[in-house]
LOZA-420763 format. One record per atom (N, C-alpha, C): chain; residue in three letters; residue number from 0; x, y, z; atom name. Coordinates in steps of 0.05 Angstrom, whole numbers, plus 5000, padded with zeros to 4 digits. Example, Ala and Ser with C-alpha at 12.3 -4.5 7.8 and 13.67 -1.06 7.14 Angstrom:
<pts>
A|ALA|0|5264|4886|5156|N
A|ALA|0|5246|4910|5156|CA
A|ALA|0|5264|4934|5156|C
A|SER|1|5257|4955|5142|N
A|SER|1|5273|4979|5143|CA
A|SER|1|5258|5001|5157|C
</pts>
This chain:
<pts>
A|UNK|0|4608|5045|4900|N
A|UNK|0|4616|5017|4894|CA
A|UNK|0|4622|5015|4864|C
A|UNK|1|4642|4995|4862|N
A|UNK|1|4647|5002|4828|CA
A|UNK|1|4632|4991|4821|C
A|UNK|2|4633|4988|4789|N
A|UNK|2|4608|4971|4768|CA
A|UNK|2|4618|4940|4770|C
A|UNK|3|4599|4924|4766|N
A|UNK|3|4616|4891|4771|CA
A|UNK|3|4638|4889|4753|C
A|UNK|4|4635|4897|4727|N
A|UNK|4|4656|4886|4713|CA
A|UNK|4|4682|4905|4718|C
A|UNK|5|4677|4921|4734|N
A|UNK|5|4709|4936|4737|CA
A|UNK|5|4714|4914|4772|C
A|UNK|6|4701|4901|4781|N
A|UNK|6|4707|4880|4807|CA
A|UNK|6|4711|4852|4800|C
A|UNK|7|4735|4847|4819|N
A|UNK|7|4744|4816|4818|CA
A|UNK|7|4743|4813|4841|C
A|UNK|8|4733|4794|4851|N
A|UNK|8|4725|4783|4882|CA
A|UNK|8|4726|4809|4896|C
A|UNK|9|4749|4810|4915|N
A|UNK|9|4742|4833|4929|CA
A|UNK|9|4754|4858|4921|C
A|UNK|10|4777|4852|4903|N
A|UNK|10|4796|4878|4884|CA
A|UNK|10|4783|4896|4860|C
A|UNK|11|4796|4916|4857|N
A|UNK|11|4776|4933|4845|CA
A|UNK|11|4800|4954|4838|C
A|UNK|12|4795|4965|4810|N
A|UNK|12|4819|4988|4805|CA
A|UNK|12|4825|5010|4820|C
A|UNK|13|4851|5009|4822|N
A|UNK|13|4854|5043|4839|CA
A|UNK|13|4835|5067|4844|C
A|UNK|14|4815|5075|4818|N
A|UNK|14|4811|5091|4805|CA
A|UNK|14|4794|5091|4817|C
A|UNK|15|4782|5072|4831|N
A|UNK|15|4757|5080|4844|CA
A|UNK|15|4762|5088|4879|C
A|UNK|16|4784|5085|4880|N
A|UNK|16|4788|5087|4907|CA
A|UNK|16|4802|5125|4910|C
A|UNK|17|4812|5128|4878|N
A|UNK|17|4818|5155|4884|CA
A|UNK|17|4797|5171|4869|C
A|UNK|18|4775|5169|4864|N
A|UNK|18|4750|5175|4852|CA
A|UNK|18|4739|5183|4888|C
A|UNK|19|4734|5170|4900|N
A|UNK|19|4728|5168|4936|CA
A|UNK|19|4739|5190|4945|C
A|UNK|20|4766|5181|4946|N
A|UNK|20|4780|5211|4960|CA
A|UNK|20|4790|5237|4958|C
A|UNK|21|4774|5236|4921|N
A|UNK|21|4782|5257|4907|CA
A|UNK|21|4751|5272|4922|C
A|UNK|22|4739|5258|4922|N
A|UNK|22|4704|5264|4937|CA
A|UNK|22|4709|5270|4962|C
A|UNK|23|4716|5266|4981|N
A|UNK|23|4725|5258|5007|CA
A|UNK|23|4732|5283|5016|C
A|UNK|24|4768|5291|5005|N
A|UNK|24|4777|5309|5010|CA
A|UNK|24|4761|5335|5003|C
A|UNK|25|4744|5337|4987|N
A|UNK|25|4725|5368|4991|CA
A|UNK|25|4696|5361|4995|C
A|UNK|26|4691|5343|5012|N
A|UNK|26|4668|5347|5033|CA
A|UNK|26|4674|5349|5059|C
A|UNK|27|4702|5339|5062|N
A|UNK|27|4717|5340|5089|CA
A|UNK|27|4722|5372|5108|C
A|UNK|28|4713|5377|5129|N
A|UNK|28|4720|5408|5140|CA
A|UNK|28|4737|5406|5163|C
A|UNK|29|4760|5415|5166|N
A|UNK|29|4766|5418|5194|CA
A|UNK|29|4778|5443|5198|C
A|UNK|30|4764|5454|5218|N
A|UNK|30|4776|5482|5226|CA
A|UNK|30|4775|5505|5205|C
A|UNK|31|4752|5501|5194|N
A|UNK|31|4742|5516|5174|CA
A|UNK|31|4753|5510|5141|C
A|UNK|32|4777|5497|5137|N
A|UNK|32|4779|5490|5114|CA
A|UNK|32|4774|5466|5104|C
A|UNK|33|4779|5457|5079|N
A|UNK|33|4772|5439|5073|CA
A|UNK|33|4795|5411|5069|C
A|UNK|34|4788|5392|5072|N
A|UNK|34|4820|5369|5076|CA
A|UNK|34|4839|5371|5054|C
A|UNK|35|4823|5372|5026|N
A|UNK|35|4845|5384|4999|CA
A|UNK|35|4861|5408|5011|C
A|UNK|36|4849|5433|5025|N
A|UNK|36|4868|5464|5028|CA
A|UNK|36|4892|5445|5046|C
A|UNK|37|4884|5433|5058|N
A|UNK|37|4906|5432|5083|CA
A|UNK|37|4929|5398|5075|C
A|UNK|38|4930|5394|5049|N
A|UNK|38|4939|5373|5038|CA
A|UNK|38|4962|5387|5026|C
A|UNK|39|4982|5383|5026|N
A|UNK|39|5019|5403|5007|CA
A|UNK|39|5021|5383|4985|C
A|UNK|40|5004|5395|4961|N
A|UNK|40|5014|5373|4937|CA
A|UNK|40|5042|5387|4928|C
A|UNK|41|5057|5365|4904|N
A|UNK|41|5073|5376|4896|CA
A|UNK|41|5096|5387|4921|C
A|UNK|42|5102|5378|4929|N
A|UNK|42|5118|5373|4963|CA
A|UNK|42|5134|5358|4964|C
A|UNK|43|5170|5356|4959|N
A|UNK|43|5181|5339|4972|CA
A|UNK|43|5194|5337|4993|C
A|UNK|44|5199|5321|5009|N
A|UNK|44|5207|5315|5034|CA
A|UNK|44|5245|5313|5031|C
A|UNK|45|5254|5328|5046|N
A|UNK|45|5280|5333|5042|CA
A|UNK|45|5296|5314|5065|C
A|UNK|46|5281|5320|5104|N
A|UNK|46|5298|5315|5130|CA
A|UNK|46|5270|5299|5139|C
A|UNK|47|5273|5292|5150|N
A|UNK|47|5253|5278|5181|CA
A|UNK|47|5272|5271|5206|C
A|UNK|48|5260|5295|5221|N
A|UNK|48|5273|5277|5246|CA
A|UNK|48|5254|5288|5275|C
A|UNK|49|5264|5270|5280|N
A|UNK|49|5246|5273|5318|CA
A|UNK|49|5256|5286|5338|C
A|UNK|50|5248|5307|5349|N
A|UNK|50|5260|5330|5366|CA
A|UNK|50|5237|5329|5385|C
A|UNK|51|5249|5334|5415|N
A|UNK|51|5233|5329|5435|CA
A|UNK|51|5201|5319|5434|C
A|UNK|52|5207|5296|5420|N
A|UNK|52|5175|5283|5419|CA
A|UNK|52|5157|5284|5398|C
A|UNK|53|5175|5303|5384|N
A|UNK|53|5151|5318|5358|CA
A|UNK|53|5171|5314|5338|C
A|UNK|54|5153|5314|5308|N
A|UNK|54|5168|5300|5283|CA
A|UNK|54|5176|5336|5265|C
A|UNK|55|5191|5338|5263|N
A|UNK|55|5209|5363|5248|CA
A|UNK|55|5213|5350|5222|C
A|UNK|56|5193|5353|5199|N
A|UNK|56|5197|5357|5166|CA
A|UNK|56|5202|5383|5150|C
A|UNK|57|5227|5374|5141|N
A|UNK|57|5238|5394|5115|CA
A|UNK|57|5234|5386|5101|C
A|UNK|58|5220|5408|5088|N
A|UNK|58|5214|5402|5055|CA
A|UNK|58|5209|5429|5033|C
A|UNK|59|5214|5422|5010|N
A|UNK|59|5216|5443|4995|CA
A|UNK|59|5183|5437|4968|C
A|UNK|60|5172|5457|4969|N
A|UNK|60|5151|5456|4953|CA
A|UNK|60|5154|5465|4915|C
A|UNK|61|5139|5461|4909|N
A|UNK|61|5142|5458|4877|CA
A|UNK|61|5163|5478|4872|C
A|UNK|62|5156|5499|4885|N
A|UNK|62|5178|5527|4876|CA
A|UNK|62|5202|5528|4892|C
A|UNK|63|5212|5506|4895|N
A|UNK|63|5242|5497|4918|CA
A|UNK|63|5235|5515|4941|C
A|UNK|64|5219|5533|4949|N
A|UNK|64|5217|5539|4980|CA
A|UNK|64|5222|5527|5001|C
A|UNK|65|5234|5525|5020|N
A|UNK|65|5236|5513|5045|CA
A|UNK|65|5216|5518|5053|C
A|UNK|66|5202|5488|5068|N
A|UNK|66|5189|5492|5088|CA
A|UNK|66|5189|5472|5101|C
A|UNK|67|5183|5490|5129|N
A|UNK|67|5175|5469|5159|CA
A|UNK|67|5155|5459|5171|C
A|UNK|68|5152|5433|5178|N
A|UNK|68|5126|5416|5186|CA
A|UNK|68|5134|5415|5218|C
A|UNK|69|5111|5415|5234|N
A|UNK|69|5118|5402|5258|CA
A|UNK|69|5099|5378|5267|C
A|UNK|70|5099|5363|5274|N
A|UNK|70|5075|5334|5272|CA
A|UNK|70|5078|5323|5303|C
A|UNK|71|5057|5313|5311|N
A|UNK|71|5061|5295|5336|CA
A|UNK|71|5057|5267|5330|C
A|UNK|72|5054|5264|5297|N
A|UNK|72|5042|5235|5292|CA
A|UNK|72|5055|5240|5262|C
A|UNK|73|5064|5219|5251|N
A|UNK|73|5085|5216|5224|CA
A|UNK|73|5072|5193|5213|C
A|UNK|74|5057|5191|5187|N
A|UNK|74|5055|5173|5170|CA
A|UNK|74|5074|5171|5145|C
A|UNK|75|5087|5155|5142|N
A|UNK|75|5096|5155|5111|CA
A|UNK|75|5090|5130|5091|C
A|UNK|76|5080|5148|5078|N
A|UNK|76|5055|5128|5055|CA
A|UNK|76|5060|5141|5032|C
A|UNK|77|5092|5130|5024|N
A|UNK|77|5106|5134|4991|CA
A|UNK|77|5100|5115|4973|C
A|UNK|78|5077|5098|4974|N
A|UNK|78|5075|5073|4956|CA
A|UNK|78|5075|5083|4926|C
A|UNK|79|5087|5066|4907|N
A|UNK|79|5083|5087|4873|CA
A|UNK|79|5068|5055|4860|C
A|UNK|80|5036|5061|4870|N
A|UNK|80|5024|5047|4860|CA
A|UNK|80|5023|5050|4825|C
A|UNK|81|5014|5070|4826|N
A|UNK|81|5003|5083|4800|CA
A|UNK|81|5021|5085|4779|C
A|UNK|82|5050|5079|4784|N
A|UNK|82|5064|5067|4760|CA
A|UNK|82|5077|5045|4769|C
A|UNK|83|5076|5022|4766|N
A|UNK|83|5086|4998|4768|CA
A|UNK|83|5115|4994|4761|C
A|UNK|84|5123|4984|4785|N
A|UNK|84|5154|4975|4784|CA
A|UNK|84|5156|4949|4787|C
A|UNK|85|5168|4935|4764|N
A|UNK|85|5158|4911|4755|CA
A|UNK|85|5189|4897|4763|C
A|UNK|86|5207|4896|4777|N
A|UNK|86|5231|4886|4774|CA
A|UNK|86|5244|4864|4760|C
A|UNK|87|5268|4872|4750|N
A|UNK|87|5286|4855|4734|CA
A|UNK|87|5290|4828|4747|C
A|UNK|88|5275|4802|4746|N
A|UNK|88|5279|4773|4753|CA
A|UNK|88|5298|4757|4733|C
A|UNK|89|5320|4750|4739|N
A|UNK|89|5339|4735|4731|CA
A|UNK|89|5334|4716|4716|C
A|UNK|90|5335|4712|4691|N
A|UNK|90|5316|4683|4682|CA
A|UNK|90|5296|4681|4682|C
A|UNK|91|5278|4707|4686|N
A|UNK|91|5252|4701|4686|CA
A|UNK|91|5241|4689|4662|C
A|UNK|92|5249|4696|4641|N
A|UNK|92|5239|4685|4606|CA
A|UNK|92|5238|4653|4612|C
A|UNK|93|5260|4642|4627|N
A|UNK|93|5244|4607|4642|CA
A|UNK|93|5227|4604|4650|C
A|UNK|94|5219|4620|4669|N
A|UNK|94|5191|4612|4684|CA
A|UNK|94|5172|4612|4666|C
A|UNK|95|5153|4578|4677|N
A|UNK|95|5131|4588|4655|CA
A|UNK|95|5106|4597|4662|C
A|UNK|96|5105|4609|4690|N
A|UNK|96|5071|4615|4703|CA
A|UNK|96|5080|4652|4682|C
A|UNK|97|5050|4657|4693|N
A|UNK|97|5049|4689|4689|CA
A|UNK|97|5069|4697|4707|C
A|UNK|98|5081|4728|4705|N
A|UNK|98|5093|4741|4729|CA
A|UNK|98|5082|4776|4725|C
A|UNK|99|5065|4777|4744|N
A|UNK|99|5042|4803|4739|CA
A|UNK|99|5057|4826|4763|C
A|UNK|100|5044|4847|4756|N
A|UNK|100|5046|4874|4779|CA
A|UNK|100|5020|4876|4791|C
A|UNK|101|5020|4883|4811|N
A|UNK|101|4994|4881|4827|CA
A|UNK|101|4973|4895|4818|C
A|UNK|102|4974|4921|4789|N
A|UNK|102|4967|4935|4786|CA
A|UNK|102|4948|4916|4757|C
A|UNK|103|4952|4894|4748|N
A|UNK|103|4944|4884|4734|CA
A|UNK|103|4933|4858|4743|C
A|UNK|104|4937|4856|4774|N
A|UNK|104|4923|4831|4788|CA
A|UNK|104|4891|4819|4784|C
A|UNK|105|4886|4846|4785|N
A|UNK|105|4854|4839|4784|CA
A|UNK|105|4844|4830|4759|C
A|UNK|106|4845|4839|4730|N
A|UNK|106|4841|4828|4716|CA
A|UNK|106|4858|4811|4702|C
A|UNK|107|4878|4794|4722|N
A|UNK|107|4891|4765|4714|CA
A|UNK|107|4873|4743|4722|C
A|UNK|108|4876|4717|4707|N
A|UNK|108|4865|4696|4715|CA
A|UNK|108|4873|4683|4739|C
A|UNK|109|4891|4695|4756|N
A|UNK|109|4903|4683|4776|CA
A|UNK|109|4885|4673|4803|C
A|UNK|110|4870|4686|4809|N
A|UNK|110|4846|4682|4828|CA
A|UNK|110|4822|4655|4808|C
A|UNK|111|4818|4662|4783|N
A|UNK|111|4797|4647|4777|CA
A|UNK|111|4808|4612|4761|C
A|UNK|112|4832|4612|4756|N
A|UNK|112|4846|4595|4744|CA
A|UNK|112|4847|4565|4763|C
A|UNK|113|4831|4551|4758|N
A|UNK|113|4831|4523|4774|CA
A|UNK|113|4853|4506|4766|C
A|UNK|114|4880|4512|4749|N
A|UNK|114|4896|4500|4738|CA
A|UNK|114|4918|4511|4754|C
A|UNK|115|4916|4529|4758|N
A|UNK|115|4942|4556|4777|CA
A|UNK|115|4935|4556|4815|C
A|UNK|116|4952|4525|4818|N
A|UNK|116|4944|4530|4852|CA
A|UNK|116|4964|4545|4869|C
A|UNK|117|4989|4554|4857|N
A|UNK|117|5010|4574|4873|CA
A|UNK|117|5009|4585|4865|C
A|UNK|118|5016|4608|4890|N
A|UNK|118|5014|4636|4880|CA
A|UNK|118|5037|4652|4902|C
A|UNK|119|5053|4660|4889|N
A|UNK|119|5075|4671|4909|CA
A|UNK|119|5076|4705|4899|C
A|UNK|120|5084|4726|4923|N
A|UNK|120|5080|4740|4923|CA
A|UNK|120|5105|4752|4930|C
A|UNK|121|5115|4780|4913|N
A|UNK|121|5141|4793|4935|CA
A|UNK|121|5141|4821|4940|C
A|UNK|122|5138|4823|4960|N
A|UNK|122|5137|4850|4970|CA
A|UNK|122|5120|4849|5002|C
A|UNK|123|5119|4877|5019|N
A|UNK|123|5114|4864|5037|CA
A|UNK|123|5090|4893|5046|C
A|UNK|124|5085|4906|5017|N
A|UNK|124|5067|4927|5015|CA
A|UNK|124|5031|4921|5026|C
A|UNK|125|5018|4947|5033|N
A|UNK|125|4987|4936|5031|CA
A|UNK|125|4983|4929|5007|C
A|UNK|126|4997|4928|4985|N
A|UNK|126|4985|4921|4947|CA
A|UNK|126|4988|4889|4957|C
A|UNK|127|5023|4876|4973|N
A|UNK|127|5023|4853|4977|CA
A|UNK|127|5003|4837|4991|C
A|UNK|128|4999|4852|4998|N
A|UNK|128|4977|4848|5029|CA
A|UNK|128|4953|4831|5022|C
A|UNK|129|4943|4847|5006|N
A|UNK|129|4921|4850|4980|CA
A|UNK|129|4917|4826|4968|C
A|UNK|130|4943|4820|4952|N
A|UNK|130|4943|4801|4939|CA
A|UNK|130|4945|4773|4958|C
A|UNK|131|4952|4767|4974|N
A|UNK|131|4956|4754|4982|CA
A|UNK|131|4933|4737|4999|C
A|UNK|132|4919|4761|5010|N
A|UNK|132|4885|4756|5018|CA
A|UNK|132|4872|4744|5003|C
A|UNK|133|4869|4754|4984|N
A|UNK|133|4858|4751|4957|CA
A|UNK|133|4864|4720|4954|C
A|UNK|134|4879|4711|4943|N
A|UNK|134|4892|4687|4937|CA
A|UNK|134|4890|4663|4952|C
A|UNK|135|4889|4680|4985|N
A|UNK|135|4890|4652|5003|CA
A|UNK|135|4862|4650|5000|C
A|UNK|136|4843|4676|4994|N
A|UNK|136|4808|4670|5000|CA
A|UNK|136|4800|4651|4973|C
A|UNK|137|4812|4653|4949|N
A|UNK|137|4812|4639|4924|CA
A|UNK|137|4814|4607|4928|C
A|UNK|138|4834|4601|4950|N
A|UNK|138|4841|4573|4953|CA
A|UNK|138|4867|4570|4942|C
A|UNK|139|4880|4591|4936|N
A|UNK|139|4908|4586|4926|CA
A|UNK|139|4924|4581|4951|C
A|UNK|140|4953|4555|4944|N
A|UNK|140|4962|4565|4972|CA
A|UNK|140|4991|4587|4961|C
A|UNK|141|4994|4590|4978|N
A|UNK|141|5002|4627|4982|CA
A|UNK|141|5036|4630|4984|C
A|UNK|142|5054|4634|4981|N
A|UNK|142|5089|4641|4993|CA
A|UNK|142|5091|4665|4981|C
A|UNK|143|5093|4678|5007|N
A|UNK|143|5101|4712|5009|CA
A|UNK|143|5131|4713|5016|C
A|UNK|144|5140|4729|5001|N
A|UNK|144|5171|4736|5004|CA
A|UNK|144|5175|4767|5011|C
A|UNK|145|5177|4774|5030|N
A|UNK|145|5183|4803|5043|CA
A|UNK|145|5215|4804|5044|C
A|UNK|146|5228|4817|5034|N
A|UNK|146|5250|4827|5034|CA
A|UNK|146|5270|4829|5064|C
A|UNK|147|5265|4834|5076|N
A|UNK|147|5282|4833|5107|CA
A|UNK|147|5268|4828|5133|C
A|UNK|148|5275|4812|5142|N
A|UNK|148|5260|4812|5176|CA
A|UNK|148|5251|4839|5188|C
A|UNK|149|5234|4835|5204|N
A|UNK|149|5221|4866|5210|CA
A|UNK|149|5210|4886|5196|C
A|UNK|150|5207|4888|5171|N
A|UNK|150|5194|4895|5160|CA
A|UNK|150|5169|4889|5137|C
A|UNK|151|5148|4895|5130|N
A|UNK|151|5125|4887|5121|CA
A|UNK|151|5108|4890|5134|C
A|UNK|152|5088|4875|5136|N
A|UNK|152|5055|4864|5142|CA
A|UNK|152|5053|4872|5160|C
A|UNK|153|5075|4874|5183|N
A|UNK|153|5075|4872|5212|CA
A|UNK|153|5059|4902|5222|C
A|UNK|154|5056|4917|5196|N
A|UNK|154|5046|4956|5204|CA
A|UNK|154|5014|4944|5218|C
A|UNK|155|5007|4924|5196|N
A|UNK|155|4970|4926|5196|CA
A|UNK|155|4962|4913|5219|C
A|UNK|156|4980|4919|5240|N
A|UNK|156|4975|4904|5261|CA
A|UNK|156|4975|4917|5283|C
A|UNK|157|4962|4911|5309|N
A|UNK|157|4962|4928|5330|CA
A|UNK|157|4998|4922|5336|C
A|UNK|158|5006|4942|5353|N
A|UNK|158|5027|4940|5363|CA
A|UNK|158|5024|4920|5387|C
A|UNK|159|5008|4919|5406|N
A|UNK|159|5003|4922|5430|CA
A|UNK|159|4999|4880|5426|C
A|UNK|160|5006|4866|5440|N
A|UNK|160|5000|4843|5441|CA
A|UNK|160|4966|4831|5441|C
A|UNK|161|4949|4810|5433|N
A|UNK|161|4924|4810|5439|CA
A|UNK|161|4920|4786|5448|C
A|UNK|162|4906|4777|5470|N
A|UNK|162|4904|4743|5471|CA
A|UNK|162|4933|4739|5481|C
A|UNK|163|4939|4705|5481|N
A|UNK|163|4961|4691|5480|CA
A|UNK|163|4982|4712|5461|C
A|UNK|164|4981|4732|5457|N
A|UNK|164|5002|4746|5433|CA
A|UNK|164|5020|4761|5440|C
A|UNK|165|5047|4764|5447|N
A|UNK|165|5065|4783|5459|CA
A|UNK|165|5065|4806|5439|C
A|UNK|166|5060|4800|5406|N
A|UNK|166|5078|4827|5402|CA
A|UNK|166|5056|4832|5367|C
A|UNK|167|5056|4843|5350|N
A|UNK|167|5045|4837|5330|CA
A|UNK|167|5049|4825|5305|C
A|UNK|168|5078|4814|5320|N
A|UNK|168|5090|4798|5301|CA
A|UNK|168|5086|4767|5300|C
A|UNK|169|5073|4758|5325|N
A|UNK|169|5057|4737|5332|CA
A|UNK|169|5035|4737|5328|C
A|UNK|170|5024|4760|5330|N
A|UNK|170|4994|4757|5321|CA
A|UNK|170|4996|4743|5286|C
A|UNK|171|5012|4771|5272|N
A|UNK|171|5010|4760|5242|CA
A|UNK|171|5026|4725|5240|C
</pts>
């Protein structure tokens, strides 16, 4: 658990979450190695594609080698938390609230500020996700802007309908 003053309500710096999995990955064993051996740092991803059922990745490793993955289950979790991409807003020098990166959220006044009741968010990442929790649990009220229909929030969700819910796009 971090120290309090590295915590804001429920957010807390990266650093402690890759402090965890830096721990994680070499206490972890499967099949006699350890979850760091069987991790391809330094790895980029060249092809992805789906061949009878199973996921076929090309990719070339630090030393341009080809290599081949075969997967029955595909995550892709490219998020570039750890350097902030702050985008170019048109006129932003008008606006007069803050305009933060999520990477500096936690220690903004934005959660604690009883003067600051909106809070709009864009992106449709778990960082968005984040913030957005955050904010509505603060009492802020909240406008999230996700970039295109069908995409965003809709991952952290079961697929499968629950209750009155056809799809997990109703659920969210």
């Amino acid at each position: 658990v971090p120290p309090a003053e590295d915590t804001y309500f429920d957010t807390f710096k990266a650093k402690y979450t890759t402090q965890y999995l830096e721990e994680y990955v070499d206490q972890k064993f499967f099949a006699g190695q350890s979850l760091r051996k069987r991790i391809q740092f330094r790895t980029e991803v060249q092809n992805i594609k789906k061949v009878d059922g199973h996921w076929v990745i090309l990719a070339n490793d630090s030393t341009s080698t080809a290599k081949t993955y075969h997967a029955s289950k595909l995550i892709i979790a490219s998020g570039i938390t750890s350097v902030p991409n702050l985008p170019n807003l048109r006129n932003n020098e008008e606006f007069e609230g803050p305009i933060i990166h999520q990477g500096d959220f936690g220690q903004s006044s934005v959660l604690s500020s009883s003067g600051m009741k909106n809070v709009t968010v864009l992106g449709g990442s778990k960082s968005s996700a984040d913030m957005v929790y955050a904010s509505v649990k603060a009492g802020k009220c909240v406008t999230w802007i996700i970039r295109a229909p069908g995409t965003g929030p809709g991952f952290f969700l079961a697929a499968k309908g629950v209750g009155p819910y056809k799809n997990a796009y109703e659920i969210g």
